[in-house]
C-alpha positions as CSV (number, residue, x, y, z in Angstrom):
1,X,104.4,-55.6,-146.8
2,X,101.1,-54.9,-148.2
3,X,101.8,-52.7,-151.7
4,X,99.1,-49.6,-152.3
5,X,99.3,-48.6,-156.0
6,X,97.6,-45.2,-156.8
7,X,96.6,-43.2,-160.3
8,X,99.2,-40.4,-160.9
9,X,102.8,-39.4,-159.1
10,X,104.1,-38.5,-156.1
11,X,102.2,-36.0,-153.8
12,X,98.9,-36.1,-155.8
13,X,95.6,-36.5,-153.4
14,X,95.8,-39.8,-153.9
15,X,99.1,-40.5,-152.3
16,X,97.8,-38.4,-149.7
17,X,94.7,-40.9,-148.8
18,X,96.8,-43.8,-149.2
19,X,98.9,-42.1,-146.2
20,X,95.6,-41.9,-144.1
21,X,94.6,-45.0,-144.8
22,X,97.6,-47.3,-144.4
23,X,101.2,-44.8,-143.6
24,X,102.9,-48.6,-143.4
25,X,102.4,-49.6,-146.7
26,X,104.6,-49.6,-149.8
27,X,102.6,-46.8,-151.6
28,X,103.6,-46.8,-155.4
29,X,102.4,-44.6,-158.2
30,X,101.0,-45.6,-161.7
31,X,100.4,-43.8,-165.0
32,X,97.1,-45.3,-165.6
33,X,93.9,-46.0,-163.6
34,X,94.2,-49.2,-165.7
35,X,97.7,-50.1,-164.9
36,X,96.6,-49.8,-160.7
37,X,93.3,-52.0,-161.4
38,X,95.7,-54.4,-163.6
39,X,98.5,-54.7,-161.0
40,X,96.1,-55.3,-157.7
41,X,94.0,-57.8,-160.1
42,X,97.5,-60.3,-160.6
43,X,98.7,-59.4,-156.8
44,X,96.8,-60.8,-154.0
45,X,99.6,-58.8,-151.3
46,X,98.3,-54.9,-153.0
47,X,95.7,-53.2,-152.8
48,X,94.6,-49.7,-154.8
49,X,93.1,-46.4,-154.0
50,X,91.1,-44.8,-156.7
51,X,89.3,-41.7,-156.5
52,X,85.3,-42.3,-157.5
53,X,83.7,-39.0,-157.1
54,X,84.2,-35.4,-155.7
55,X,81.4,-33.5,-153.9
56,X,81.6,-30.3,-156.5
57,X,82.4,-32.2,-159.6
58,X,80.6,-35.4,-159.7
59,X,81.8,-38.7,-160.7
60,X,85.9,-39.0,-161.4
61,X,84.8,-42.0,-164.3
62,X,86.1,-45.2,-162.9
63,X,83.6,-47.3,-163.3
64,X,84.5,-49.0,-166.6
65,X,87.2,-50.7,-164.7
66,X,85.0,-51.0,-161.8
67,X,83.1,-53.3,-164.5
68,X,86.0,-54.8,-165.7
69,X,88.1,-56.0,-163.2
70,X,85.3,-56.4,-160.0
71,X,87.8,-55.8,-157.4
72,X,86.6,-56.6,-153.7
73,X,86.1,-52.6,-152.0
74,X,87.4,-52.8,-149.0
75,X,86.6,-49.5,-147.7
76,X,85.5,-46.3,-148.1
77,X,87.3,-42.9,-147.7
78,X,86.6,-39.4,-148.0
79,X,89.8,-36.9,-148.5
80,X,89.7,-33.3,-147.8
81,X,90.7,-31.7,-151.2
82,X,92.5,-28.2,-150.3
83,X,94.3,-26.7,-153.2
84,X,97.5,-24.9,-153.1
85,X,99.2,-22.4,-155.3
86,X,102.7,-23.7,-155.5
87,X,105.4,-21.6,-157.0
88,X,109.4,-22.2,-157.0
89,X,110.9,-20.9,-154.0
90,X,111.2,-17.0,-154.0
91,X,108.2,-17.1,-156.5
92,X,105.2,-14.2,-155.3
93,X,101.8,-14.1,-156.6
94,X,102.8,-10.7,-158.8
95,X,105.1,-12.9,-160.5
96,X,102.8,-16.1,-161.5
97,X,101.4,-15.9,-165.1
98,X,100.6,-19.2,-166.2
99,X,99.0,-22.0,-163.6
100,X,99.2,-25.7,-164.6
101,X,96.7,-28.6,-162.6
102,X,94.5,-31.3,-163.7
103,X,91.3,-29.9,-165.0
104,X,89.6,-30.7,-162.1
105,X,91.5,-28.8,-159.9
106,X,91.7,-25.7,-162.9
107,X,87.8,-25.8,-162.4
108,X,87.8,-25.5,-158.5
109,X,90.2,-22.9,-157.9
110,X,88.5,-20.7,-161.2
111,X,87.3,-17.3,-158.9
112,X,91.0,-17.3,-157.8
113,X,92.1,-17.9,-161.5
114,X,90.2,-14.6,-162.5
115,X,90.8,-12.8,-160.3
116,X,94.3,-13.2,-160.6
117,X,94.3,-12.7,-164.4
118,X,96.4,-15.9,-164.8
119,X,96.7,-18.3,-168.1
120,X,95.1,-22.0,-167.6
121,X,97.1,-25.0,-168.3
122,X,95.3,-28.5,-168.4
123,X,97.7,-31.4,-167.3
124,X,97.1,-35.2,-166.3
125,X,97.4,-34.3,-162.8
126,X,97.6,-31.9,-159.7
127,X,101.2,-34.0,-158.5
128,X,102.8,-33.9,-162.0
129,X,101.9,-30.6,-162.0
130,X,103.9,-29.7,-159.4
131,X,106.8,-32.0,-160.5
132,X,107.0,-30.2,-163.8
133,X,107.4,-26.6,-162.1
134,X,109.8,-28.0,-159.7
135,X,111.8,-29.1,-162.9
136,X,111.0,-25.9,-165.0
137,X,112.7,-23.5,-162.0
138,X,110.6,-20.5,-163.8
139,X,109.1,-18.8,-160.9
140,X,106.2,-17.0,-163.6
141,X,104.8,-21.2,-163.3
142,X,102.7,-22.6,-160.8
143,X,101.1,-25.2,-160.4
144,X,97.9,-25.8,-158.3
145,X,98.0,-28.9,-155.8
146,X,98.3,-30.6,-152.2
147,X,101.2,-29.4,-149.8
148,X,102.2,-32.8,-149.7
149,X,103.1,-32.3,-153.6
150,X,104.7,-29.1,-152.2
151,X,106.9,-31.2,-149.6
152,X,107.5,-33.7,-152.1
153,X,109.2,-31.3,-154.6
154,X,110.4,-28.4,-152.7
155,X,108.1,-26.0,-153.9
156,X,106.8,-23.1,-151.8
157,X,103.4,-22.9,-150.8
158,X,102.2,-18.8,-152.2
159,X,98.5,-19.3,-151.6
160,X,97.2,-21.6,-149.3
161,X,93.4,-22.9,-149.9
162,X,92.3,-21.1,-153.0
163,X,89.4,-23.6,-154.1
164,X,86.5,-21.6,-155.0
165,X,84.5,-23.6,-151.9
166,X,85.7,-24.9,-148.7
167,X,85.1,-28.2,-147.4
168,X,85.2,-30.3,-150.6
169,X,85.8,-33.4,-150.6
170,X,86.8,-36.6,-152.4
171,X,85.8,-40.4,-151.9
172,X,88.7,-42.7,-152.6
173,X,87.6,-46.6,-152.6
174,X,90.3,-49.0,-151.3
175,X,90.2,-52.1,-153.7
176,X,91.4,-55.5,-154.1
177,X,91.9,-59.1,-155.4
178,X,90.7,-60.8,-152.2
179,X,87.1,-60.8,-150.9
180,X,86.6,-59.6,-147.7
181,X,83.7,-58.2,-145.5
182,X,83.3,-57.5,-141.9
183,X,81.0,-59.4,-139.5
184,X,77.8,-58.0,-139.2
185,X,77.6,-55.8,-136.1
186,X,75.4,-52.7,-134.9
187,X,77.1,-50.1,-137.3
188,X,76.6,-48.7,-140.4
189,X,77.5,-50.3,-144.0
190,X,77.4,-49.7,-147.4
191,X,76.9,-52.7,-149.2
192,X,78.0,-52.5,-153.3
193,X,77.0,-54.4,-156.1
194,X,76.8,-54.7,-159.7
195,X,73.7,-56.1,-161.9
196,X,72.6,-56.1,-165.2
197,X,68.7,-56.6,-165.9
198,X,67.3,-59.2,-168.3
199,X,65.8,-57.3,-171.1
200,X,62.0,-56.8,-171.0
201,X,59.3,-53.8,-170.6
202,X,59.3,-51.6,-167.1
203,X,63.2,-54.4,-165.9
204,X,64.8,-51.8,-163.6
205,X,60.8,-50.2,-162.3
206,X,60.1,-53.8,-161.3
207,X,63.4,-54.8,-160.1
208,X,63.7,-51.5,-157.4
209,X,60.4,-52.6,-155.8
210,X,62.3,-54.8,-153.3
211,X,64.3,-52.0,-151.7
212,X,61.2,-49.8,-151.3
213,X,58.8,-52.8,-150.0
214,X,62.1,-53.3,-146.6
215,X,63.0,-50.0,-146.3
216,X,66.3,-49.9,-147.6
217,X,68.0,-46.9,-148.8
218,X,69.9,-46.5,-152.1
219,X,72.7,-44.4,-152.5
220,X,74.1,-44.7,-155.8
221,X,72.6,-46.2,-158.8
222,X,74.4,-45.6,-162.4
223,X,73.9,-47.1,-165.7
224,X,76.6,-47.8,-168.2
225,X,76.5,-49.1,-171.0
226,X,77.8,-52.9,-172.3
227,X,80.9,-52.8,-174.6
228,X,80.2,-52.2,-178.4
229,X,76.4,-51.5,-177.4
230,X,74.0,-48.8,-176.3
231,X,70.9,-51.2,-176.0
232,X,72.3,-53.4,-173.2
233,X,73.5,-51.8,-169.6
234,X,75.4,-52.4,-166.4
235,X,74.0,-51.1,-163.8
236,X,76.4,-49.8,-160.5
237,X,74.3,-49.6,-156.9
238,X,75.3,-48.8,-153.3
239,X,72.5,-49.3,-150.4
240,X,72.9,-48.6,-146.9
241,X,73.4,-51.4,-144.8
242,X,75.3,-54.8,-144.3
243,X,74.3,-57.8,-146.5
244,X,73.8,-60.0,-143.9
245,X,70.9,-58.2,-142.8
246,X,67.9,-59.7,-143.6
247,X,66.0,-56.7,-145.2
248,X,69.3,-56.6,-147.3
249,X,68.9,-60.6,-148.2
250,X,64.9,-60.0,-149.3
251,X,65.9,-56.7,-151.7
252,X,68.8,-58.5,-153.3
253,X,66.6,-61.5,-153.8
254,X,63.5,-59.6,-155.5
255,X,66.4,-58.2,-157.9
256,X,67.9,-61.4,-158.4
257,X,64.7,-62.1,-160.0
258,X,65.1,-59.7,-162.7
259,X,69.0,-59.9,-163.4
260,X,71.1,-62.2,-165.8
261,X,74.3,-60.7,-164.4
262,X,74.8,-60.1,-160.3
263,X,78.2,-59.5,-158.8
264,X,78.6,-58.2,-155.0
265,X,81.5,-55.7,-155.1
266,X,81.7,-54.9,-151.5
267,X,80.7,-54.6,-147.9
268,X,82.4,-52.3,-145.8
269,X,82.0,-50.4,-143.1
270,X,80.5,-46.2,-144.2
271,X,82.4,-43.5,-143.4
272,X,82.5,-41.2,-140.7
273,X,82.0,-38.5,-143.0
274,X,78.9,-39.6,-144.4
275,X,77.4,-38.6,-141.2
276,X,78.4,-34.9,-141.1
């Protein structure tokens, strides 16, 4: 059976796109980001899902470990985020005082927050959350999280859908030890790589010029910085299209030119949302 591990406990957003993406598998919950990358990097049979960015709130801040541990993606998926006010059951909305979530999730539901005159609470995450009100049994607590986490611990949904904007969502890469990419067929792909330039005047002006030259489109490109140093940098890039085609091939070779570090991440197949 094919093991997903996932940042955080039971219930969290996570668990919820592992669900989506594979209901079969052995889903299993880890304290760290680290600890997932770490377990699916010594176990060819498991794979992780990690959150990478949110459409409100940017980049989640994986991509050290991205760096570090070059798991294969696999694929590409975007989760609805719809929070939840979850109380103990019997708990009302007159009786909540203090809220508890991850930060993130504190920050999205804020205008409801307010308006509600309630005290914020910053905690790991939106599943623990959850678990620590279902453990406390003091219905002035709430926790802010997914319905699964409300399933999961018998809580009582008070307030369905109180982020400050509908239709947000997160992208969740599936990741593993083995490489693996599909055949190249009329569809559309997101090819990911990492690179880091050799160090000389105008490196990442002169190293682009091959994408703009075929055409192809870049749709992420982040820098980061070496460990122990601020004058040498990784950079992270995702460009639309498979890299078997052959305006893929020429742009990766002009940057090959240019780089003393290359490392394909992944090929995989966009999602649907992408197109919406």
């Amino acid at each position: 059976m094919i093991k997903i591990y996932f940042q955080g406990t039971y219930g969290a957003y996570s668990h919820l796109a592992a669900l989506s993406i594979d209901p079969q598998a052995k889903i299993i919950p880890c304290k760290t980001f680290d600890e997932c990358f770490l377990n699916a990097s010594k176990d060819e049979n498991s794979k992780i899902i990690v959150p990478e960015s949110n459409r409100i709130t940017g980049n989640i801040g994986i991509e050290y470990l991205i760096f570090k541990y070059r798991l294969n993606i696999y694929s590409e998926y975007f989760q609805k985020i719809e929070h939840n006010l979850l109380g103990i059951p019997g708990a009302k909305i007159l009786d909540i005082k203090d809220v508890y979530s991850h930060g993130q999730a504190l920050s999205q539901c804020s205008k409801f927050i307010k308006a509600h005159n309630l005290i914020e609470h910053v905690r790991a995450d939106t599943a623990g959350s959850a678990e620590m009100i279902a453990k406390t049994q003091d219905k002035t607590k709430a926790a802010i999280a997914s319905s699964l986490s409300a399933e999961t611990y018998d809580l009582k949904i008070i307030k369905k859908n109180i982020e400050n904007e509908k239709g947000n969502l997160t992208r969740f890469l599936l990741m593993g030890k083995n490489v693996f990419q599909p055949d190249f067929e009329k569809r559309k792909y997101i090819t990911s790589f990492l690179f880091k330039l050799k160090s000389k005047p105008a490196a990442l002006y002169q190293s682009l010029g091959g994408f703009a030259i075929n055409g192809v489109n870049l749709t992420k490109l982040q820098s980061y910085p070496e460990k122990n140093t601020f004058d040498s940098f990784f950079f992270l890039c995702e460009i639309e299209g498979h890299i078997e085609d052959i305006k893929i091939q020429k742009s990766l070779e002009e940057l090959g030119l240019h780089c003393q570090d290359f490392h394909v991440l992944g090929v995989f197949e966009a999602d649907k949302q992408r197109e919406k």
